[in-house]
C-alpha positions as CSV (number, residue, x, y, z in Angstrom):
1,X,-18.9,5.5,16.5
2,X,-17.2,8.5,18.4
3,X,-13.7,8.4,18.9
4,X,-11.2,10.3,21.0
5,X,-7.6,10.0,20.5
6,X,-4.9,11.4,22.7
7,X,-1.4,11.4,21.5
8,X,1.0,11.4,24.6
9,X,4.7,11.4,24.4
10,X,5.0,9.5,27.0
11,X,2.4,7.8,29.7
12,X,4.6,6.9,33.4
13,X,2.6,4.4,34.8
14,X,3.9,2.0,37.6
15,X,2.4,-0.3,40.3
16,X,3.5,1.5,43.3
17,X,1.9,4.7,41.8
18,X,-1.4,3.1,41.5
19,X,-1.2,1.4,44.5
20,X,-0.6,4.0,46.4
21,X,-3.0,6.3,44.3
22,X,0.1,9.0,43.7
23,X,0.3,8.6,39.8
24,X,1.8,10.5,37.2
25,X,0.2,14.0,35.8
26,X,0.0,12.0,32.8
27,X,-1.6,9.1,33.7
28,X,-4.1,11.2,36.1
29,X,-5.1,13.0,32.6
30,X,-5.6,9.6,31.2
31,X,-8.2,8.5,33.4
32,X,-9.6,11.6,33.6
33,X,-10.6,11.1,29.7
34,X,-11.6,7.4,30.3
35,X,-13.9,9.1,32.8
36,X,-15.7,11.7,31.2
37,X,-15.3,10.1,27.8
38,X,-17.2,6.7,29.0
39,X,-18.5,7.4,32.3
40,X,-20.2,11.2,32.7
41,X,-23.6,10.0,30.9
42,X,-25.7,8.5,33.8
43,X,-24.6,5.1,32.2
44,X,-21.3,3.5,29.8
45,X,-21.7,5.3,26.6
46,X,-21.2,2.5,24.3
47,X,-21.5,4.5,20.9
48,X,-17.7,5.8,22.3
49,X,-14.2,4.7,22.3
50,X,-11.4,6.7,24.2
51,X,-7.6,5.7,22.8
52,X,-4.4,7.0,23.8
53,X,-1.1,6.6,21.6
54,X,2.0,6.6,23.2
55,X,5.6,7.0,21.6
56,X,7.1,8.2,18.6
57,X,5.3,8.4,15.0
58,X,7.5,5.1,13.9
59,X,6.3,3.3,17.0
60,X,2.9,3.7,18.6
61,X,1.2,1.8,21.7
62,X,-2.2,2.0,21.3
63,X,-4.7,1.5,24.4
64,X,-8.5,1.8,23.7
65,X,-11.3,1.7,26.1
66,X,-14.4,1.2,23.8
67,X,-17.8,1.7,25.6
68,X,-19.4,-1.3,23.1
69,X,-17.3,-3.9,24.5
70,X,-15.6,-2.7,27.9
71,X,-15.9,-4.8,31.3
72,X,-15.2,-4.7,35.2
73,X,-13.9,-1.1,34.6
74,X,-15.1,1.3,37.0
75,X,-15.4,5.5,36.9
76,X,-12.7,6.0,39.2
77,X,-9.2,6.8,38.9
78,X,-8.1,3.5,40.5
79,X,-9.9,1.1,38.4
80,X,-9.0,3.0,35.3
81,X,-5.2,3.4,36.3
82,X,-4.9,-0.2,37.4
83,X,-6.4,-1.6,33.8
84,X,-4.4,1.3,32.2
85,X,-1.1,-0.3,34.5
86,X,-1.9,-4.1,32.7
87,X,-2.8,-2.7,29.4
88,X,0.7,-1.4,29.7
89,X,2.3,-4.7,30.5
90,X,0.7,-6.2,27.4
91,X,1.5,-3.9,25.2
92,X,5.5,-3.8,26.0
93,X,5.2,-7.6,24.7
94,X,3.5,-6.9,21.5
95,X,5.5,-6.4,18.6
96,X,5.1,-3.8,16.0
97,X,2.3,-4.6,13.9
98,X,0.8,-6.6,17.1
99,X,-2.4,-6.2,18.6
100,X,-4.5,-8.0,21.7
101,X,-8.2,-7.9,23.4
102,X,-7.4,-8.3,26.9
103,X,-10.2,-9.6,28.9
104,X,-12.2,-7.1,30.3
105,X,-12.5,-5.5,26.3
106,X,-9.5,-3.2,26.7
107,X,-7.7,-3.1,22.9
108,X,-4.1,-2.9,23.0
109,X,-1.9,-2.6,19.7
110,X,1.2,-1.4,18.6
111,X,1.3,0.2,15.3
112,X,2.9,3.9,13.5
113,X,1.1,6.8,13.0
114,X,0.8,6.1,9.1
115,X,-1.4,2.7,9.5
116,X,-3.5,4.1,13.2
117,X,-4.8,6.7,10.9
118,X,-5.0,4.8,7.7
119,X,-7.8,3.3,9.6
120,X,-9.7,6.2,9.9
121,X,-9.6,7.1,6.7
122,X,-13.3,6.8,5.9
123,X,-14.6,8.6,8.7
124,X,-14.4,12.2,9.3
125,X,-11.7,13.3,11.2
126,X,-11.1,16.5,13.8
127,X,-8.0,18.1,15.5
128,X,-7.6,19.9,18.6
129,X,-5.8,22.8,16.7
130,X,-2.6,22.9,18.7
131,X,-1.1,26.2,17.0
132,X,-2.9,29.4,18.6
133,X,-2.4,31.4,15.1
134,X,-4.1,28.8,13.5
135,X,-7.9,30.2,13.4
136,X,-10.6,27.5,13.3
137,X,-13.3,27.8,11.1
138,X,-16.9,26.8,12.1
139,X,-17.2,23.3,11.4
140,X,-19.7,21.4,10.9
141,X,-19.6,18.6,13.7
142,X,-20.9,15.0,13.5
143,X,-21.4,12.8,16.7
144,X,-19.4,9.9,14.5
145,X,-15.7,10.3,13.4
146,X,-12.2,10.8,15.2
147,X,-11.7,13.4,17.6
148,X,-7.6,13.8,18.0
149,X,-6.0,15.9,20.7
150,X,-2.2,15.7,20.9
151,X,-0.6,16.7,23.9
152,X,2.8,18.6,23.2
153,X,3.0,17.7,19.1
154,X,1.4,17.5,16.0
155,X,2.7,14.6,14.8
156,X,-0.5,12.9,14.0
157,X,-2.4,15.7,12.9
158,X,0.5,16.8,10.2
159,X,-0.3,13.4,8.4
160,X,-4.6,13.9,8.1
161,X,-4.5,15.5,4.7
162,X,-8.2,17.2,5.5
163,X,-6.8,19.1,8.9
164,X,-7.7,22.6,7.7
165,X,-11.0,21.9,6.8
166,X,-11.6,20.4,10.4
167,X,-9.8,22.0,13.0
168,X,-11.6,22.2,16.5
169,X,-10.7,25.2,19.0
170,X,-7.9,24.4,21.6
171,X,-8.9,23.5,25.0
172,X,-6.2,23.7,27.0
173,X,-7.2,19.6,28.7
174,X,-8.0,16.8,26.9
175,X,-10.6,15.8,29.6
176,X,-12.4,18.9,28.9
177,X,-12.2,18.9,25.1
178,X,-14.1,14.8,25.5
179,X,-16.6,16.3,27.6
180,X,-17.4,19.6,25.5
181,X,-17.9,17.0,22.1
182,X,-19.9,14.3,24.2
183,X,-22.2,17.8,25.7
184,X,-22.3,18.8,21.9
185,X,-23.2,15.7,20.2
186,X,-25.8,14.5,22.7
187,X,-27.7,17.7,21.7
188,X,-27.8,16.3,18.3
């Protein structure tokens, strides 16, 4: 399974925006990477899951759209914003430690950074290398593992203990980075 995780500070997401189709920057990126990471195939990908975490290291919302199991969700940024919108809602009700399946296969938990990538910790695992004087190395890429961008930190990546061995060049968008590893692996 390929996975992409986007670490966002914070994701502004209301019903009047998405109603009106005026949402955040944030949220515009969002479903943007639902797009391209699920969508720009010719069909659902369903060998890939797209995840963003929201908040602070101590306390995560988690929202993953996973190809294998995802329903009545559409390409466009309207469909994706308005199941982004109730995945929201849930996940303001979950406790720490919580976690749901909504209906249309959306995953929703709430979690800290510790146990999200404790998770991970048999797969392979690349970063986005957010620092510019941070040189990537080649590295060897496989179409299966975890694929984290983070936005404005590195909170996430400072806890993978294997980060220097697989740093991935900086794109400066997240959609972009989902589409160059999807191009790359298909090629595979």
């Amino acid at each position: 399974m390929r996975h992409f995780l986007i670490l966002f500070d914070r994701l502004p997401i209301d019903i009047v925006s998405v109603k009106s189709g005026q949402n955040s920057p944030e949220v515009v990126t969002a479903c943007r990477c639902v797009n391209v990471g699920l969508f720009v195939s010719g069909d659902l990908r369903r060998n890939v899951e797209v995840s963003f975490a929201i908040g602070q290291p101590e306390n995560l919302g988690v929202v993953t759209y996973p190809g294998s199991a995802l329903k009545r969700v559409s390409p466009d940024e309207r469909s994706i914003s308005f199941f982004l919108l109730k995945a929201m809602n849930v996940l303001r009700e979950l406790p720490l430690g919580g976690k749901k399946r909504m209906d249309n296969g959306i995953v929703v938990q709430r979690t800290n950074a510790t146990d999200l990538l404790r998770g991970w910790e048999s797969s392979r695992i690349y970063v986005s290398s957010p620092n510019p004087s941070t040189k990537p190395k080649q590295v060897d890429v496989r179409p299966q593992g975890l694929f984290l961008y983070e936005l404005t930190s590195t909170t996430l990546s400072d806890l993978i203990e294997s980060t220097p061995e697989n740093l991935l060049p900086r794109i400066p968008h997240p959609e972009r980075f989902i589409l160059d590893i999807n191009l790359y692996c298909d090629q595979l």
